[in-house]
C-alpha positions in Angstrom: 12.5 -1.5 26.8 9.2 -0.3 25.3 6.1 -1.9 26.3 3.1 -2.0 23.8 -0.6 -0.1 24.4 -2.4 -3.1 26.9 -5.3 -1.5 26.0 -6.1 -3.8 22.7 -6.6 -7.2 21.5 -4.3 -9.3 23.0 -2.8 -10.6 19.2 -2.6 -7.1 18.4 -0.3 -6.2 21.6 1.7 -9.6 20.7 2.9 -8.4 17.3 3.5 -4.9 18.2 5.7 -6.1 21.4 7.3 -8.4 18.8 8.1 -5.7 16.6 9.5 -3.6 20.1 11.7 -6.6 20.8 13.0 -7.3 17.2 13.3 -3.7 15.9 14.4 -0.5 16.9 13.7 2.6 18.8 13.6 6.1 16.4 13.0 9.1 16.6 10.1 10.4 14.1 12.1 13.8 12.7 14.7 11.6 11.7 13.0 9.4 9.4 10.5 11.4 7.5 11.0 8.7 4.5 9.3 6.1 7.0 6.5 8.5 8.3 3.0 7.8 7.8 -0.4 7.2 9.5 -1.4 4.8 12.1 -4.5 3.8 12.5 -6.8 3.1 15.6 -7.9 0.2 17.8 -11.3 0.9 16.3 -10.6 -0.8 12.3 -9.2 1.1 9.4 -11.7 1.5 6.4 -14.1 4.3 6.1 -13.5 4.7 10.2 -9.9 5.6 9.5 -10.4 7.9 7.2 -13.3 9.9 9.0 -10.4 10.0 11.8 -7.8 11.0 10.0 -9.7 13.7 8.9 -11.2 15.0 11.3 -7.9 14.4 13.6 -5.7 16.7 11.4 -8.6 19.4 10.1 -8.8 17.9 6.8 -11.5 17.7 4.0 -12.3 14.6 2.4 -13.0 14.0 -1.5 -14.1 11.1 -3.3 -15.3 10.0 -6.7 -13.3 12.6 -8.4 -12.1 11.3 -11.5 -8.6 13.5 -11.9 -7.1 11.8 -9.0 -4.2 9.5 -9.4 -2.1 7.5 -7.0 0.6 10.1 -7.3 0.5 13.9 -8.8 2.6 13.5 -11.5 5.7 11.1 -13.1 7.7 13.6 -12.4 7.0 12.8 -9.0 9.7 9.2 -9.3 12.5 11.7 -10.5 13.2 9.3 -13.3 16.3 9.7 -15.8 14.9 11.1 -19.1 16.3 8.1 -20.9 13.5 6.0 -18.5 11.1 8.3 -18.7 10.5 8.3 -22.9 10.5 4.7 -22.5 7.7 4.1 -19.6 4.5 3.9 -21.3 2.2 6.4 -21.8 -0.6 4.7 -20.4 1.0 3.0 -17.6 2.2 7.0 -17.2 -2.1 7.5 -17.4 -2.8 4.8 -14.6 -0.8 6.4 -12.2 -1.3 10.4 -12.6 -5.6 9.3 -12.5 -5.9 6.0 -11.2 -9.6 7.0 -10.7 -10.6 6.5 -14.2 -10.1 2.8 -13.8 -11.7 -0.6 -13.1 -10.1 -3.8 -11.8 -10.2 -7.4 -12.3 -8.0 -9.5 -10.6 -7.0 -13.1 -10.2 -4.9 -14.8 -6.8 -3.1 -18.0 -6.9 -1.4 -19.0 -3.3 1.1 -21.0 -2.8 -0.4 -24.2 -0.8 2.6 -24.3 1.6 1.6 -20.2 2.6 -2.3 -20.8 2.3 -2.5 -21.8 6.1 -0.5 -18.7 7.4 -3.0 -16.0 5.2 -6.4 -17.7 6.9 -5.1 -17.3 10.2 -3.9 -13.3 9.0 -7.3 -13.1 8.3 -9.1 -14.6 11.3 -6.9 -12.9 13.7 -6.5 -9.3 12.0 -7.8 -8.7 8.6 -11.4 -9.3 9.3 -11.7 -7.8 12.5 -9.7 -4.3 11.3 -11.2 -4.1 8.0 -7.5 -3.9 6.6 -5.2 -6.3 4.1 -7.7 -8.8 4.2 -6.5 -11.0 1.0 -9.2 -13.8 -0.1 -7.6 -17.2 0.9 -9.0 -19.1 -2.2 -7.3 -19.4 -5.5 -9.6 -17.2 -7.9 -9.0 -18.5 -11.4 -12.7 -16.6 -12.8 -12.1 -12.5 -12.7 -13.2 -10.6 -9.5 -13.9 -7.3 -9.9 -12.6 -4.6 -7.5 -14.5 -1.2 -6.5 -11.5 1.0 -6.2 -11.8 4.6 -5.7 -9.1 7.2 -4.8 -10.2 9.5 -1.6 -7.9 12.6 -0.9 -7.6 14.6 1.8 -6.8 18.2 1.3 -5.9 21.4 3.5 -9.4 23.5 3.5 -7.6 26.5 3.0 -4.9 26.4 0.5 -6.3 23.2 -1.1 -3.0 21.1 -1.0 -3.7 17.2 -0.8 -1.9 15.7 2.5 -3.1 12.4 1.6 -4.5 10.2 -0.8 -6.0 7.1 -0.5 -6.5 3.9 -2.4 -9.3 2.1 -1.6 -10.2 -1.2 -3.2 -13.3 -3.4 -2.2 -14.5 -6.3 -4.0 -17.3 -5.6 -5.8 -19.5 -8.8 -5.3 -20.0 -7.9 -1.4 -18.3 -4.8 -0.9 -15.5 -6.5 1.7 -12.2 -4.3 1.7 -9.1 -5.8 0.5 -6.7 -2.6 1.2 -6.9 1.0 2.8 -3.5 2.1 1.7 -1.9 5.8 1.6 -0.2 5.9 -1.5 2.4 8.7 -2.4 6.4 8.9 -2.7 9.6 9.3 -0.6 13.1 9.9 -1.1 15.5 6.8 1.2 18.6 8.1 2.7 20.6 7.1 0.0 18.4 9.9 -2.3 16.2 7.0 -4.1 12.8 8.5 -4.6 10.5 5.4 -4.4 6.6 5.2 -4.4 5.5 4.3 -0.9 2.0 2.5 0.4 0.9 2.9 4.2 -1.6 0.2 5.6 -2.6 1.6 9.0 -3.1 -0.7 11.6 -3.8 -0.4 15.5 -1.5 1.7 17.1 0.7 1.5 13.7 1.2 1.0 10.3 2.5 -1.7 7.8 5.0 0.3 5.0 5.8 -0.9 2.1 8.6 1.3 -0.2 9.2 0.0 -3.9 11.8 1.4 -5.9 10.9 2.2 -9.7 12.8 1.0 -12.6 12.1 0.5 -16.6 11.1 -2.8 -18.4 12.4 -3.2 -21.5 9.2 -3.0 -23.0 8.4 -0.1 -21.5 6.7 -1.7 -17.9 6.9 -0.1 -14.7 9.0 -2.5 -12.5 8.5 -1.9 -8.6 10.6 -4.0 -6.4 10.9 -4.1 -2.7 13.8 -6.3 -2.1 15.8 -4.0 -0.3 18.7 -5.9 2.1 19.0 -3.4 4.8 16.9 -0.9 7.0 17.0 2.6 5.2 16.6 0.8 1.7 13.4 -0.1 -0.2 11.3 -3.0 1.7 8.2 -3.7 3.9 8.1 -1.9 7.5 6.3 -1.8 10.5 6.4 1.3 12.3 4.1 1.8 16.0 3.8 3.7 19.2 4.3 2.1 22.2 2.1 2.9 25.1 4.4 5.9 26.3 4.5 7.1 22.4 7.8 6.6 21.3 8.1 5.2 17.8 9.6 1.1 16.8 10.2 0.3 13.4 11.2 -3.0 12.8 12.7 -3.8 9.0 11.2 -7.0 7.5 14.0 -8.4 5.0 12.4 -11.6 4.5 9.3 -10.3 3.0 9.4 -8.9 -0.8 6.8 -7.4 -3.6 7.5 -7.6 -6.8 4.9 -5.3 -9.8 5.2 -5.2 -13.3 2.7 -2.5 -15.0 2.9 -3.2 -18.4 0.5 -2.2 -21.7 -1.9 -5.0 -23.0 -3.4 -5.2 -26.5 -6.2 -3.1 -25.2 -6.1 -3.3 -21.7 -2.8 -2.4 -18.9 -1.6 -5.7 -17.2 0.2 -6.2 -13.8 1.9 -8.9 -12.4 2.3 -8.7 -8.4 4.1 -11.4 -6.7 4.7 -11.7 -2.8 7.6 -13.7 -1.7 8.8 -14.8 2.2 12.1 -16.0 2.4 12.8 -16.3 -0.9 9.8 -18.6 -1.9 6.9 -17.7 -3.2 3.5 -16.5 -0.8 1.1 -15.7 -3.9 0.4 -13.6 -7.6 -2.1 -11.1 -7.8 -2.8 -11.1 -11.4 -4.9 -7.6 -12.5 -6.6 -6.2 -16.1 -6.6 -2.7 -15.5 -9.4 -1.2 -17.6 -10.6 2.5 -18.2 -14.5 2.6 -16.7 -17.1 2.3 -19.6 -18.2 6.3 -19.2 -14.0 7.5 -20.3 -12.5 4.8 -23.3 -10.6 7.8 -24.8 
């Protein structure tokens, strides 16, 4: 049996030796779908990216307005028939997510409330990493969110890209996530978020479909390991890799195309009831309404 790094905060070595106990043991080349960055005992933010960087030779750009959560559509090897029906701009949201603002809203479910303070006093606050505000906010917050690649210096390729979203009122981070795509065993290509954490990283992979007015529809109620889901993936402290497969918890998004605005609808369910709604107005910044 595996034993996690003792070198940490004690809560931190407690999940990942749950996750040791409850999952299973793989080997990395095997599972390139699952693969993705961990982050250090030292918080994730800004630090993990200076890190990651420097770790892997990489150069870092920010504030460049092109960049998009993925390169391209194409990327989701949609049919064509769900392809001319996805809307454009919902289509323009993903290939340069950097030309957009944020507002969001966050009803919890009262039963759940509890469970996301103590996330946050044990682990979001201190890491800088999925740290979700624990009050209902019925006015608009604004999010800061800025997409930060990091690209080969030599033949320019982006390795990763990453979406970083901070509320705007006191410039606390909500999520430091490695956004791209990945193709499941079963040949599902899916668009896949990383949230390092110590030692780890939580995974979540959401496989695309069509609404029939013309919404992106990303769902992550996969039923076994090797389909679409949330994932937590970590080195122990002889670094072999655990992944354990988290059925009970789901994400549900729905990108669709307001009046003058694009909508989304994210709900987060655990064991079938619901956790809390992320409502977001997804709005081109003031200096690009074209």
């Amino acid at each position: 049996m595996g034993v996690a790094d003792p070198m940490q905060k004690f809560q931190d070595w407690f999940t990942q030796q749950w996750v040791i106990l409850r999952g299973t043991k793989i080997n990395s080349e095997d599972f390139p779908w699952l693969m993705g960055p961990f982050g250090s005992l030292n918080g994730i933010g800004d630090n993990f990216i200076n890190q990651l960087a420097e770790k892997e030779n990489l150069v870092i750009e920010r504030d460049r307005k092109s960049h998009g959560l993925i390169p391209s559509i194409d990327a989701l090897n949609l049919s064509g028939a769900e392809l001319s029906s996805l809307s454009r701009n919902v289509i323009r949201f993903y290939e340069n997510t950097a030309e957009y603002d944020l507002d969001f809203h966050v009803k919890w479910n009262p039963f759940f409330k509890f469970f996301g303070v103590l996330v946050n006093k044990l682990f979001s606050s201190r890491i800088n990493q999925l740290k979700v505000p624990t009050k209902n906010i019925k006015d608009t917050e604004s999010i800061k969110s800025e997409i930060i690649t990091l690209s080969d210096p030599k033949s320019g390729e982006v390795k990763y890209t990453i979406w970083l979203r901070t509320l705007k009122s006191n410039g606390q981070v909500i999520y430091s996530g490695v956004y791209g795509t990945c193709k499941l065993p079963s040949g599902k290509v899916c668009i896949k978020a990383v949230f390092p954490l110590p030692n780890g990283n939580a995974t979540v992979i959401m496989s695309p479909g069509i609404g029939k007015n013309g919404e992106l529809i990303l769902d992550s109620s996969g039923k076994e390991f090797g389909d679409a889901g949330f994932y937590f993936l970590l080195n122990d402290s002889k670094g072999n890799y655990w992944s354990k497969f988290i059925r009970s918890f789901r994400d549900r998004l729905i990108i669709g195309e307001g009046r003058d605005h694009i909508s989304a609808e994210q709900s987060l369910t655990l064991w079938h009831k619901r956790v809390l709604d992320f409502s977001y107005t997804i709005t081109l910044k003031n200096n690009d309404k074209r």
